[in-house]
C-alpha positions as CSV (number, residue, x, y, z in Angstrom):
1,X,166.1,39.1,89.5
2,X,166.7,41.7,86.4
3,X,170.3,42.2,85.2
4,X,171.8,44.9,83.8
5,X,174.6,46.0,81.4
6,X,177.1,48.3,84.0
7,X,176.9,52.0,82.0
8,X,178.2,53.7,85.4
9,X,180.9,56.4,84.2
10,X,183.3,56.7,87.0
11,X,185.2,60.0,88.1
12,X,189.3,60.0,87.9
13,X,191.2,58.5,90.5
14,X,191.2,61.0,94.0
15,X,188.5,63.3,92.4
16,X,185.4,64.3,93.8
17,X,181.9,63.4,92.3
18,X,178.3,64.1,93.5
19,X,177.6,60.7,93.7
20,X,176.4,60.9,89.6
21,X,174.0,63.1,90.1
22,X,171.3,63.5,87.8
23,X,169.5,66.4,86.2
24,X,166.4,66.2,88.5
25,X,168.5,66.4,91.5
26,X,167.7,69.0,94.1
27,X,170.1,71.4,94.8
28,X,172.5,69.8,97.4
29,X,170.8,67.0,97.1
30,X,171.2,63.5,96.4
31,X,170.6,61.9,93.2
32,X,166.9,60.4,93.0
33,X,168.3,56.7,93.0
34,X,166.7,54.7,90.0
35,X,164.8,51.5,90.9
36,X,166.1,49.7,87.6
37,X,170.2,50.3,89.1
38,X,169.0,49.0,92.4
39,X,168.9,45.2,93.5
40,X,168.9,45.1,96.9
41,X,168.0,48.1,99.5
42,X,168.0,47.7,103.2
43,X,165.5,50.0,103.5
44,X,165.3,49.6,107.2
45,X,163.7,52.9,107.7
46,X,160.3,51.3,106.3
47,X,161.2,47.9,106.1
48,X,163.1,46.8,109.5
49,X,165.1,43.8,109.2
50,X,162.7,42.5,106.6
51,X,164.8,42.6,103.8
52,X,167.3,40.5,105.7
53,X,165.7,37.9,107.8
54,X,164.7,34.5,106.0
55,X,168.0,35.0,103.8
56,X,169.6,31.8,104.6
57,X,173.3,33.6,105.2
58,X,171.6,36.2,107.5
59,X,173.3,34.7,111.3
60,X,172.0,36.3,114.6
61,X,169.4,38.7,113.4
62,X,168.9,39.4,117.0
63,X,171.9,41.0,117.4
64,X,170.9,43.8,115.7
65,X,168.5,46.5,116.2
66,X,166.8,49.1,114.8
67,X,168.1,53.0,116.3
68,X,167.6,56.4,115.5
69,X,170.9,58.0,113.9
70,X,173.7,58.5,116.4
71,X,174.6,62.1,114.7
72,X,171.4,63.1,115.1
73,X,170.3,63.0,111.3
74,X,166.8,61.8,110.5
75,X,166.7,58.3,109.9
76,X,167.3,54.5,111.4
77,X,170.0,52.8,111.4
78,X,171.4,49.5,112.2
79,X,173.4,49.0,115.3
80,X,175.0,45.8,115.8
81,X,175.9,44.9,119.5
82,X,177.8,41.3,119.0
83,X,178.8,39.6,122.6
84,X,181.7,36.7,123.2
85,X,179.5,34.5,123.7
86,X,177.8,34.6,119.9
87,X,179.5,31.9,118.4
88,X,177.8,30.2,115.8
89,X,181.5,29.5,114.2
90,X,184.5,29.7,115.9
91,X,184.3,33.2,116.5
92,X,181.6,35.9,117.7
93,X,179.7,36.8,114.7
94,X,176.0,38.4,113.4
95,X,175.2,39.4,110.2
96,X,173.3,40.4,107.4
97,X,172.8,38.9,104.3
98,X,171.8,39.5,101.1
99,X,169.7,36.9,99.0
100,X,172.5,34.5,97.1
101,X,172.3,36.4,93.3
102,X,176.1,37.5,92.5
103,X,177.7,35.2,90.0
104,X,180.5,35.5,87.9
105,X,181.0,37.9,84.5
106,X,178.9,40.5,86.4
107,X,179.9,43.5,87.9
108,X,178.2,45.0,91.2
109,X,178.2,48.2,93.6
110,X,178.4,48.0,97.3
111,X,177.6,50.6,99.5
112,X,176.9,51.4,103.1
113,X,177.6,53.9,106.1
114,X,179.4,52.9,108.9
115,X,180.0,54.4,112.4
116,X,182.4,53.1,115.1
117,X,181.4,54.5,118.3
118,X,183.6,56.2,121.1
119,X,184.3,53.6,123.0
120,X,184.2,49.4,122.6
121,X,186.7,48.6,119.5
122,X,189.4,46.3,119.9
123,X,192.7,47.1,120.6
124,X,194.2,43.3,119.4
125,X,192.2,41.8,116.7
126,X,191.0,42.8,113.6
127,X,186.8,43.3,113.4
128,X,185.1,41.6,109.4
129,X,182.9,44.3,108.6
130,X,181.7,43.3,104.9
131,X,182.2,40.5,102.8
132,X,180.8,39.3,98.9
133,X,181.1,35.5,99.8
134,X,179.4,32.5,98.3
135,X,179.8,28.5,98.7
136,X,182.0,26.4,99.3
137,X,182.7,29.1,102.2
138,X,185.9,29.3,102.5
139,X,188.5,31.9,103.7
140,X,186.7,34.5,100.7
141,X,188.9,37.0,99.4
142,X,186.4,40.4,99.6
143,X,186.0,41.2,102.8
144,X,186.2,45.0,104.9
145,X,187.8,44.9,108.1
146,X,188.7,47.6,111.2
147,X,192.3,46.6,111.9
148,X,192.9,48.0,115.5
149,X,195.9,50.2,114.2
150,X,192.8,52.7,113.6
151,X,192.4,52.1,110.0
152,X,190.0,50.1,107.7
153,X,192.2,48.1,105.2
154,X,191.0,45.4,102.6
155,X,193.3,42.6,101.3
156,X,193.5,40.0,98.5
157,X,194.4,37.2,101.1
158,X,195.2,33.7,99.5
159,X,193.1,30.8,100.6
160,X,195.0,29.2,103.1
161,X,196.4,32.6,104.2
162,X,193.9,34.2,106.8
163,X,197.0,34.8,109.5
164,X,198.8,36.8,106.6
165,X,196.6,39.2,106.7
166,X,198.7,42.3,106.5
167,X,201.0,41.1,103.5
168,X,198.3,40.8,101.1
169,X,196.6,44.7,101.7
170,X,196.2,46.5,98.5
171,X,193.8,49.0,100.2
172,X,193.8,51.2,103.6
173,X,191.6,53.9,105.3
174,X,194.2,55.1,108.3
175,X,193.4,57.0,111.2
176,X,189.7,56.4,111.2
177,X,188.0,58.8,113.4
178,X,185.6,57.4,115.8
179,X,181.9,58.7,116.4
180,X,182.0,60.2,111.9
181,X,179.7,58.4,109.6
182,X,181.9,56.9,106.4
183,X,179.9,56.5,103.5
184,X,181.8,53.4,101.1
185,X,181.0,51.8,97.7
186,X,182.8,48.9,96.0
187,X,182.9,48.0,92.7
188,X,183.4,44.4,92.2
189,X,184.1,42.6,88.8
190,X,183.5,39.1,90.0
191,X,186.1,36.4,88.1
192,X,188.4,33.5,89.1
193,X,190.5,35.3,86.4
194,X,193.1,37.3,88.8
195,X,193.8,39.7,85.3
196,X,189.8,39.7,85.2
197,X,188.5,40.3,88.7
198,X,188.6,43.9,90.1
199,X,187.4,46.0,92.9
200,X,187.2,49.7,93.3
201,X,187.1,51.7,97.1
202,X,185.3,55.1,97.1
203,X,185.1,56.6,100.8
204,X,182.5,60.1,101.5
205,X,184.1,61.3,104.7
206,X,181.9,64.8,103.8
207,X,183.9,66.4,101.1
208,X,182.2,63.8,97.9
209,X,182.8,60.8,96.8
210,X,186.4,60.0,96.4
211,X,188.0,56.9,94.7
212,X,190.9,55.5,96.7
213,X,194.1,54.8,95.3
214,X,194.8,50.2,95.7
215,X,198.0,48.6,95.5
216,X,200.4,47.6,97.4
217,X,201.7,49.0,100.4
218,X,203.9,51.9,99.2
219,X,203.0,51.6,95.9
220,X,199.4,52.7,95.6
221,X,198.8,54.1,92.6
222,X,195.8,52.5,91.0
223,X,192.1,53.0,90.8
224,X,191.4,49.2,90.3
225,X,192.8,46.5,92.2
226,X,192.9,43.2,90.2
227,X,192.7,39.6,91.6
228,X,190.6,36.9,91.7
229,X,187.1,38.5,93.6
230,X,185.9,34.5,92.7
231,X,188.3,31.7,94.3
232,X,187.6,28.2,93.6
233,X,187.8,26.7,96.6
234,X,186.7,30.1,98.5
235,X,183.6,32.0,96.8
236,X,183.7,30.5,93.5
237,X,181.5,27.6,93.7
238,X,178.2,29.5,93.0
239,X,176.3,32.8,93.7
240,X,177.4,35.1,96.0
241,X,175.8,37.1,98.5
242,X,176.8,40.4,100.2
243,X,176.7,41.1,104.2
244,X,177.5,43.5,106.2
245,X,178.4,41.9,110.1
246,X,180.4,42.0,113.1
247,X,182.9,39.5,113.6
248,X,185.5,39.8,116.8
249,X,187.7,37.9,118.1
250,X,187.7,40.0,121.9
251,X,186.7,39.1,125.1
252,X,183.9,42.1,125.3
253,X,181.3,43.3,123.5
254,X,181.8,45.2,120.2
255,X,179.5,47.9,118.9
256,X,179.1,48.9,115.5
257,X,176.5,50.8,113.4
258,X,175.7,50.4,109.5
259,X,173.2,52.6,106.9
260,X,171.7,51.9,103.6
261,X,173.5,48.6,102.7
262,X,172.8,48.8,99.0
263,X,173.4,46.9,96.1
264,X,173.0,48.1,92.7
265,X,174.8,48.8,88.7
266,X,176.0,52.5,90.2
267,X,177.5,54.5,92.7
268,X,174.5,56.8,92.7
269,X,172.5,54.0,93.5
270,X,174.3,52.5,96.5
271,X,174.7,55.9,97.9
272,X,174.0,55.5,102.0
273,X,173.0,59.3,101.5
274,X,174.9,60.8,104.6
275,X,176.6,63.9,103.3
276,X,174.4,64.2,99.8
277,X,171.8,65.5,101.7
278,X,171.2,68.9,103.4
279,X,168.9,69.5,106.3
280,X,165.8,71.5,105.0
281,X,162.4,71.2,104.1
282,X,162.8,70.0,100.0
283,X,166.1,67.1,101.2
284,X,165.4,64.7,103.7
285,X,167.3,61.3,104.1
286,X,165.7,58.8,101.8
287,X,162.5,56.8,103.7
């Protein structure tokens, strides 16, 4: 694995970017993504579930399979379809892991689509839709969730302090329209230094790229959120990995689709690519 020195320049708080785009972007296009900023690429339009399966954090691989595009746009996607019954912990879980290579002083983007369908979300308890996690496994502090308010929210929950959920969210998507593709990266600064550790949200809902303002609740004023993205006793006690899963607490199935789970040293380079294409002959979704 090749590190390398973060020289991403991001745009001010609420404003739009292209996604960085270079000079040899197309017109309306996204930027060409640059192997050397990339790490990891699910790439499942060529690839499948390749890229995933033998990672040893990768959980009910068969839960997951490979669709065409639910808006119609030309490529495959991931659909996760996770049951009651798949319980490998104490709750229903699958997911999809990256190799273990995230350690501590570095600083990473994130970035994936997701869709939530019509129908099939629950309406009592929260759905973990990302995390950064790492041994000793342990209530991690980086993980995406649907809260079933309607909104995606991300806290900095304290270790023992899973069932406090809502007091500890610095970050909050509301009214999250069901059946839209939401493109997200995450910047992560991973430390066990609370002044050191940081995370930044961007959301493309098809307007740009757009970083989200984290803090708490009524108070959100800030691009960065800082707290301890490593917690001994949580993540801290080696590499980390990042996966994107399905884990519900329901009595009935719960359907969720994910696109170009990326990893990389940009925000061009995690791009899912969803609205920085256009549909014609010279931009077509990356294969």
């Amino acid at each position: 694995m090749i590190f390398f020195a973060d020289t991403d320049h991001a745009a001010s708080a609420g404003q739009s970017t292209a996604a960085a785009a270079t000079a040899d972007a197309l017109p309306g296009c996204a930027a060409p993504i640059d192997a050397n900023r990339l790490a990891f690429s699910s790439d499942q339009q060529s690839k499948g579930l390749s890229r995933y399966t033998g990672n040893k954090q990768t959980i009910l691989p068969g839960r997951v399979t490979l669709v065409p595009d639910p808006k119609g746009l030309d490529r495959t996607v991931l659909k996760f379809n996770v049951r009651p019954e798949d319980n490998p912990v104490l709750y229903a879980r699958a997911q999809l892991s990256t190799k273990s290579f995230m350690v501590a002083g570095q600083t990473w983007w994130v970035g994936f689509g997701l869709y939530l369908p019509l129908r099939g979300l629950p309406n009592k308890h929260m759905v973990m839709l990302h995390e950064i996690y790492g041994p000793p496994f342990r209530n991690g502090p980086n993980s995406l969730r649907w809260h079933p308010s309607g909104r995606l929210t991300m806290s900095s929950t304290p270790l023992r302090g899973q069932q406090a959920w809502d007091d500890y969210e610095f970050w909050s998507l509301p009214d999250v329209q069901r059946g839209k593709w939401y493109d997200l990266a995450f910047r992560y600064t991973l430390s066990s230094d609370p002044a050191s550790g940081a995370v930044e949200v961007w959301v493309n809902e098809g307007s740009g790229w757009k970083r989200q303002l984290l803090g708490p609740l009524g108070n959100r004023s800030s691009p960065q959120w800082h707290y301890d993205t490593l917690r001994v006793g949580g993540n801290g006690g080696g590499a980390n990995y990042s996966s994107i899963k399905v884990a519900q607490w329901e009595s009935h199935p719960v359907e969720v689709y994910f696109s170009g789970h990326k990893v990389g040293k940009s925000l061009s380079s995690v791009d899912p690519g969803t609205y920085t294409q256009v549909a014609d002959e010279h931009c077509r979704p990356h294969k």
